[in-house]
C-alpha positions as a Python dict, from the first residue, in 0.01 Angstrom:
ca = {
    (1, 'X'): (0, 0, 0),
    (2, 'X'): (58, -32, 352),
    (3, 'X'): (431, -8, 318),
    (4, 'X'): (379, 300, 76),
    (5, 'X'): (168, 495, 378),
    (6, 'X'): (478, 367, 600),
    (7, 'X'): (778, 509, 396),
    (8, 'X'): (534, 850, 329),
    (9, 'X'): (496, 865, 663),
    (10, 'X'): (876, 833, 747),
    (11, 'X'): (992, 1077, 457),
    (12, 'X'): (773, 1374, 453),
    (13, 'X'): (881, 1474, 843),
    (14, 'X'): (1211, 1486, 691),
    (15, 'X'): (1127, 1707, 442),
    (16, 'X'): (909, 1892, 622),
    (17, 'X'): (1217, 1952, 885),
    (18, 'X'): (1487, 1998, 621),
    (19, 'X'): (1264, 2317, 568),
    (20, 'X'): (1330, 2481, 897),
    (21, 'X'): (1073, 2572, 1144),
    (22, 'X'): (955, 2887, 1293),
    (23, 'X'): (883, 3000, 1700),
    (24, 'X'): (776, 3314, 1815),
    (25, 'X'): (918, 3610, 2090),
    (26, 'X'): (786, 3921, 2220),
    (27, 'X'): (641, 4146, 2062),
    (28, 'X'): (780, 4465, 1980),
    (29, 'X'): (667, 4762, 2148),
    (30, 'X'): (434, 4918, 1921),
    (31, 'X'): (306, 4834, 1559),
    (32, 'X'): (488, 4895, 1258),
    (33, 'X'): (565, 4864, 877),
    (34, 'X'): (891, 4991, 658),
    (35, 'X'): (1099, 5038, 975),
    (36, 'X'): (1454, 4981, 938),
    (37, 'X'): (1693, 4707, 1158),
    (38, 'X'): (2016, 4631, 1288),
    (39, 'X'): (2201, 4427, 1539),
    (40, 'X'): (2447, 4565, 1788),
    (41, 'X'): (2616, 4442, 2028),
    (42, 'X'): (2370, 4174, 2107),
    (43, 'X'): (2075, 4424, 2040),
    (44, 'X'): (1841, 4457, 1751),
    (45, 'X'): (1792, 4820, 1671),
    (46, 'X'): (1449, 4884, 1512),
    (47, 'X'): (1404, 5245, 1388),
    (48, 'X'): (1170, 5489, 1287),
    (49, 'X'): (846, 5371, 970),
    (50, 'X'): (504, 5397, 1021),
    (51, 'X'): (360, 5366, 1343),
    (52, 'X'): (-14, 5416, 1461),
    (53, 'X'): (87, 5754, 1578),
    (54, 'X'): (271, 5828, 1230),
    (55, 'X'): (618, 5833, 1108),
    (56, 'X'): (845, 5766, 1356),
    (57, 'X'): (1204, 5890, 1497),
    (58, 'X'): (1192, 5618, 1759),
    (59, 'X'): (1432, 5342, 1822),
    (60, 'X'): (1351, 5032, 2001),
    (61, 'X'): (1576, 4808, 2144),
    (62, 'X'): (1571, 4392, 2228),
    (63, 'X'): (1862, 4261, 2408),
    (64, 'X'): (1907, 3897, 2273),
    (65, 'X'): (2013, 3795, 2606),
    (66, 'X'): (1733, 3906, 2849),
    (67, 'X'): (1446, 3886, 2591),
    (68, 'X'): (1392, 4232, 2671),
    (69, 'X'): (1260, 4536, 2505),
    (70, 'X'): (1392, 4930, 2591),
    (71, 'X'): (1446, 5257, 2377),
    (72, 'X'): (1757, 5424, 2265),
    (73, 'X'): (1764, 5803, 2124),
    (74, 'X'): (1504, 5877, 1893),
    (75, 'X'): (1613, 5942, 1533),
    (76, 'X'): (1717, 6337, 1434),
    (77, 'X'): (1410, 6288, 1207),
    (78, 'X'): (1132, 6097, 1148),
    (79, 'X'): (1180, 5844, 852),
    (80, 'X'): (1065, 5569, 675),
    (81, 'X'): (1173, 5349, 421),
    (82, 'X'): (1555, 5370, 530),
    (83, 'X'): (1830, 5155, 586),
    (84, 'X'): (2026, 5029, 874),
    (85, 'X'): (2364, 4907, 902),
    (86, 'X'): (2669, 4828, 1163),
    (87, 'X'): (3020, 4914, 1102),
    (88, 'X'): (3240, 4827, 1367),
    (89, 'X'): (3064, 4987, 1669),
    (90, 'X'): (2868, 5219, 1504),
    (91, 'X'): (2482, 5177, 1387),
    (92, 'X'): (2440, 5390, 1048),
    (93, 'X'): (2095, 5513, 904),
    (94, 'X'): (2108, 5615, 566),
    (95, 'X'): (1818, 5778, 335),
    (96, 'X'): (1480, 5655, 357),
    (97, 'X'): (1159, 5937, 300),
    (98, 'X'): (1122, 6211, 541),
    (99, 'X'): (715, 6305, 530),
    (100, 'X'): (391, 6184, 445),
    (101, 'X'): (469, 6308, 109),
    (102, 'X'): (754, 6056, 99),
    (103, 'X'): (1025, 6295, 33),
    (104, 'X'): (1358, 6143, -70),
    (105, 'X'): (1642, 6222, 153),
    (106, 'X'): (2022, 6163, 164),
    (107, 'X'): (2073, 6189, 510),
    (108, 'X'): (2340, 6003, 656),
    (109, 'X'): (2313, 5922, 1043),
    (110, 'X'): (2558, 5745, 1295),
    (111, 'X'): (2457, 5637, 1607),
    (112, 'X'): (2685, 5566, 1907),
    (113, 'X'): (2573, 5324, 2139),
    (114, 'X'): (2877, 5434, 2436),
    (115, 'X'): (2705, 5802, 2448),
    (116, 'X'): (2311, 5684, 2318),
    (117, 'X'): (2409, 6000, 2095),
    (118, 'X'): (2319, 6049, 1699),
    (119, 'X'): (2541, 6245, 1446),
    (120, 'X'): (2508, 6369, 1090),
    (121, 'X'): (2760, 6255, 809),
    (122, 'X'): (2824, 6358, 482),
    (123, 'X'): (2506, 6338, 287),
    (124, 'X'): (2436, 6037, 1),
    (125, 'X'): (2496, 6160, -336),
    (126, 'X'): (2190, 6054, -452),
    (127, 'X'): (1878, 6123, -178),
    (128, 'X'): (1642, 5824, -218),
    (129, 'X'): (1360, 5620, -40),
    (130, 'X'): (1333, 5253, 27),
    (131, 'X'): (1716, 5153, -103),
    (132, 'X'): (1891, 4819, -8),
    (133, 'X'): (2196, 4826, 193),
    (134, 'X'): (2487, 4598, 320),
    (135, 'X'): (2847, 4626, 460),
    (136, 'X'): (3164, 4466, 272),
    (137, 'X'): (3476, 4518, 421),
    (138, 'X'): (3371, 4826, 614),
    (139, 'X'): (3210, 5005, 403),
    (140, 'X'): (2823, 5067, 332),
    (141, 'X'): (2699, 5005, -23),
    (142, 'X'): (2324, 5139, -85),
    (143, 'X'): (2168, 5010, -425),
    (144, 'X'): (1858, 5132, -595),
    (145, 'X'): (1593, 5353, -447),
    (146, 'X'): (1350, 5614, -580),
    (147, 'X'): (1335, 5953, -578),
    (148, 'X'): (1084, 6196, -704),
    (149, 'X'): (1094, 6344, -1089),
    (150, 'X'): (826, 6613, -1130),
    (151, 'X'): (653, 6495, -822),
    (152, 'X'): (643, 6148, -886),
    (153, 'X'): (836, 5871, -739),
    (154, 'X'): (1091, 5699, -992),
    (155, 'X'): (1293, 5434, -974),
    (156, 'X'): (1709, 5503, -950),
    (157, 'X'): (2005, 5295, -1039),
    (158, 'X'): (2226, 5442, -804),
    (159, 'X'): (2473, 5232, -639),
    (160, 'X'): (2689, 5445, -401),
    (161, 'X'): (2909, 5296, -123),
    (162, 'X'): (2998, 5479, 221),
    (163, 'X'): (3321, 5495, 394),
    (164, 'X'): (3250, 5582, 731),
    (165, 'X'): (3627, 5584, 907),
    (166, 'X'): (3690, 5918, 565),
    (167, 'X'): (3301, 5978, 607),
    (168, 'X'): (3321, 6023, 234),
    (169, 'X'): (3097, 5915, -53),
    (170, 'X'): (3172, 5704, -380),
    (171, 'X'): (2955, 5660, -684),
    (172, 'X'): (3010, 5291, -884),
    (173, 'X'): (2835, 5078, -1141),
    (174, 'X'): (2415, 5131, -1143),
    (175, 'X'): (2221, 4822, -1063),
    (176, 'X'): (2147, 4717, -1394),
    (177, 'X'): (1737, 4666, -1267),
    (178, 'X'): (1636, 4997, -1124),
    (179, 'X'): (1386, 4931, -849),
    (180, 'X'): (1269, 5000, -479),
    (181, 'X'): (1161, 4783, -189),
    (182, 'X'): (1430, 4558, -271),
    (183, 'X'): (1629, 4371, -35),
    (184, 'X'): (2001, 4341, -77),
    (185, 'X'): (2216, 4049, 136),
    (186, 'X'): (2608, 3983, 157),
    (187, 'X'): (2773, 3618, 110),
    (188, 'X'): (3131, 3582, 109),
    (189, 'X'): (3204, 3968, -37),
    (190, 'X'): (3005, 4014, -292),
    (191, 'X'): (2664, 4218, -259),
    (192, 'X'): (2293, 4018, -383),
    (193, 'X'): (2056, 4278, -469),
    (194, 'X'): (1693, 4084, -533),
    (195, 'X'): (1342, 4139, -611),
    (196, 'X'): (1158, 4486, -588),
    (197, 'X'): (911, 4674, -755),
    (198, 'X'): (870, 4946, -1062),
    (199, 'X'): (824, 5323, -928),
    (200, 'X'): (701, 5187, -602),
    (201, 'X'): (394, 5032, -736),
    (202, 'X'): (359, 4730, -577),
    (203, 'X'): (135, 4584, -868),
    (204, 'X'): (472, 4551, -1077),
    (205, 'X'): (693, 4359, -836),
    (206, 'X'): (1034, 4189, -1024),
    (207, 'X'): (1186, 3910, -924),
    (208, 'X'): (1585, 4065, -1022),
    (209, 'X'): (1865, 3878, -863),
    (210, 'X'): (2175, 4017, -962),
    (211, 'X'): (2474, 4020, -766),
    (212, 'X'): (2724, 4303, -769),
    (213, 'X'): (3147, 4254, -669),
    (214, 'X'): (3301, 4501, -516),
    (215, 'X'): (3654, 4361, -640),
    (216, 'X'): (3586, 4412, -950),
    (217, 'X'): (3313, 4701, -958),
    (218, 'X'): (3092, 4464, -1187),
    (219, 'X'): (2714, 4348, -1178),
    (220, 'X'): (2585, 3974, -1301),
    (221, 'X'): (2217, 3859, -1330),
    (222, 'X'): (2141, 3540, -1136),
    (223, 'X'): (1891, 3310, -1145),
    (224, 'X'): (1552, 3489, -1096),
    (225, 'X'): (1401, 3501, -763),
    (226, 'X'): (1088, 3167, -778),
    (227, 'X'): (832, 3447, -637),
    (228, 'X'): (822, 3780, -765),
    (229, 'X'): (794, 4018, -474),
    (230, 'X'): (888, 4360, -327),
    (231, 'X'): (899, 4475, 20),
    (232, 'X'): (1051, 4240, 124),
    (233, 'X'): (1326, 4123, 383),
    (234, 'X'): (1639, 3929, 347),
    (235, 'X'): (1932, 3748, 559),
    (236, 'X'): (2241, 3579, 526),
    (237, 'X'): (2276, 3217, 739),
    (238, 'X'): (2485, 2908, 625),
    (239, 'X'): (2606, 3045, 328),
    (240, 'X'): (2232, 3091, 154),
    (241, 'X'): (2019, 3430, 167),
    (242, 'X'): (1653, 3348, 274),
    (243, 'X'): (1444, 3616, 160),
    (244, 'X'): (1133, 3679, 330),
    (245, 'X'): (749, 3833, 289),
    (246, 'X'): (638, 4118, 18),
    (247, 'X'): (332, 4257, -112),
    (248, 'X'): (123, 4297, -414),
    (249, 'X'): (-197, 4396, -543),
    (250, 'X'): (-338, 4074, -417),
    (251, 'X'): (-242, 4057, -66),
    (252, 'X'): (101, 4054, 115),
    (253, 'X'): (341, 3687, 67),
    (254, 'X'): (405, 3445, 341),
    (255, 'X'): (686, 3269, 146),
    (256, 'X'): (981, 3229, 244),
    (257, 'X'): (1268, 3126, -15),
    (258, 'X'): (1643, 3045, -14),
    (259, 'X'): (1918, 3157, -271),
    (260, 'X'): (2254, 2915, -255),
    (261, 'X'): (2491, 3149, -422),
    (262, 'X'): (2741, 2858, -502),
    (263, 'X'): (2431, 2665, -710),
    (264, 'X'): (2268, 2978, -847),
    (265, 'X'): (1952, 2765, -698),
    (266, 'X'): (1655, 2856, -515),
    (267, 'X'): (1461, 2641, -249),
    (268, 'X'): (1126, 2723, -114),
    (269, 'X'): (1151, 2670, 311),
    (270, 'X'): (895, 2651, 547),
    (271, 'X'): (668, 2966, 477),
    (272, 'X'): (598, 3225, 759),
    (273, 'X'): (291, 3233, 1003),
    (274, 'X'): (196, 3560, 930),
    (275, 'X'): (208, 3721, 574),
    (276, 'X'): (357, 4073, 556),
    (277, 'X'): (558, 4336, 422),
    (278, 'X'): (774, 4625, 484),
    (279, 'X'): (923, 4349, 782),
    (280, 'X'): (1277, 4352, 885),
    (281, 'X'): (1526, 4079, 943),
    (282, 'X'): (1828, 3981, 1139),
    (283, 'X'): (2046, 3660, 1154),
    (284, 'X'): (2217, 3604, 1500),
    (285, 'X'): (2321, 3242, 1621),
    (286, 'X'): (2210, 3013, 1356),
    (287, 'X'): (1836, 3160, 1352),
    (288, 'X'): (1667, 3482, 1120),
    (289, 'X'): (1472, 3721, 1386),
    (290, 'X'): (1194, 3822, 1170),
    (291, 'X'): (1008, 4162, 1305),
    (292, 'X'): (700, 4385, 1230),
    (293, 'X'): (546, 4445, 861),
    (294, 'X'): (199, 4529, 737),
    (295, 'X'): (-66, 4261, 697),
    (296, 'X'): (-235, 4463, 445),
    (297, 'X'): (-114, 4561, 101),
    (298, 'X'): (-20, 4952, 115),
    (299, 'X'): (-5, 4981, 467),
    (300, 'X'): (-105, 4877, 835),
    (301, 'X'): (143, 4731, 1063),
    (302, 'X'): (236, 4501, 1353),
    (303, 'X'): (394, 4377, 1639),
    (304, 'X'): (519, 4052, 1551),
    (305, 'X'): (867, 3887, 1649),
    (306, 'X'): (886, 3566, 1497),
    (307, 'X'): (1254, 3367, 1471),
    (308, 'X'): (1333, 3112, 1147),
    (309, 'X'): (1522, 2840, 1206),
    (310, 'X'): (1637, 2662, 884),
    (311, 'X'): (1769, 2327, 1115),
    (312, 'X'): (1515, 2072, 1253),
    (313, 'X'): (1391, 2084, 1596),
}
């Protein structure tokens, strides 16, 4: 028995290790929930969502380097529930809702960080709130969304992709699993479009996972995703996407599980210290930055900076 407690005691570090480990930064500036993120430069961008003083045009920025927090030009407009990507040296901030009435909007925004100035682009086709987007080969691809039908939010299947050196618009394939508060992540091309919710009711999350090729303009449904979950976070590191947080009707997810797109397999990792959603997430070095999100189904916020590391210590 002994030697049982021995070899326990010897294996379950291991395991415990092999499931990465988290450590905690400073906080951001103020509070928030469905904000929007991007790195730049060395610099996470974190724009606009709810704040205690309302929906938010600001832009705060932490420089990896000096662990320090500044701002950057506010937004043109205060948003929530947009996106945020990086093309070349460019940060781009596409739809999101535009009100406390979470009106859908297609606004396209590029940011230059040389002259801290914003401009508007050609418009989305389709205006939506709380999409998914990533960048392959230069261009921005923005999947699902809702937008309102006779005053009511409903899900869409658009999938549209920008070209920001023609700032022009292209319309491809629909997700086939219309749904918001996804999360969509990019390994080696190819475009992984999981979870989300029906109509933006959070008491009908999915747990989708299909994967959409650019190459080939074609979607394919993957192996589900363990935890069912919307608003939600994702990132790309060592080839897997670890998807993070959510909320439902019973309280917002601390989990924390990995996709390995060459094993269509999932892995639970080592779960986060605070439960949220409507978080954001960046990858830089070897480690996820994990940022803000609501406690609190429905809304609420915070402050929290908290890095994953899927190595051991």
């Amino acid at each position: 028995m002994r030697y049982l407690f021995l070899i326990a005691c010897l294996i379950i570090p291991n395991i415990l290790w092999a499931q990465g480990f988290w450590e905690t930064l400073p906080s951001t500036p103020i509070p928030r929930t469905e904000s929007s993120a991007a790195l730049l430069n060395g610099k996470i961008y974190l724009i606009g969502g709810f704040t205690p003083k309302g929906i938010a045009d600001r832009v705060d920025v932490y420089d990896l380097k000096t662990s320090n927090w500044t701002h950057a030009r506010p937004l043109p407009t205060p948003l929530h529930h947009a996106t945020a990507t990086v093309v070349g040296q460019k940060l781009y901030v596409i739809g999101g809702f535009a009100s406390g009435m979470w009106t859908p909007v297609n606004h396209t925004y590029e940011y230059d960080p040389k002259t801290d100035e914003w401009t508007k682009k050609s418009p989305m086709p389709t205006k939506r709130g709380s999409p998914a987007a990533a960048v392959v080969n230069g261009k921005i691809y923005v999947a699902g969304g809702a937008n309102k039908k006779f005053f009511r939010l409903v899900n869409t299947g658009a999938n549209e992709v920008y070209d920001p050196q023609s700032d022009s618009w292209e319309v491809l394939q629909p997700i086939p699993t219309p749904r918001d508060h996804l999360t969509v992540s990019v390994v080696k091309g190819k475009l992984y479009a999981i979870g989300g919710r029906v109509n933006v009711d959070y008491h009908r999350n999915l747990d989708a996972n299909e994967v959409y090729d650019p190459a080939s303009g074609k979607w394919e449904t993957l192996a589900p995703l363990p935890t069912a979950r919307s608003g939600i976070a994702s990132a790309t590191l060592q080839g897997k996407i670890f998807v993070f947080g959510g909320e439902s009707g019973d309280g917002t997810f601390e989990e924390n599980e990995a996709y390995n797109p060459a094993t269509n397999t999932w892995e639970g990792m080592a779960s986060m210290p605070h439960s949220r959603h409507g978080l954001t997430s960046i990858a830089h070095e070897g480690k996820i930055h994990v940022l803000t999100g609501g406690p609190n189904p429905g809304g609420g916020g915070s402050s929290l900076h908290e890095v994953f590391s899927p190595d051991s210590k």
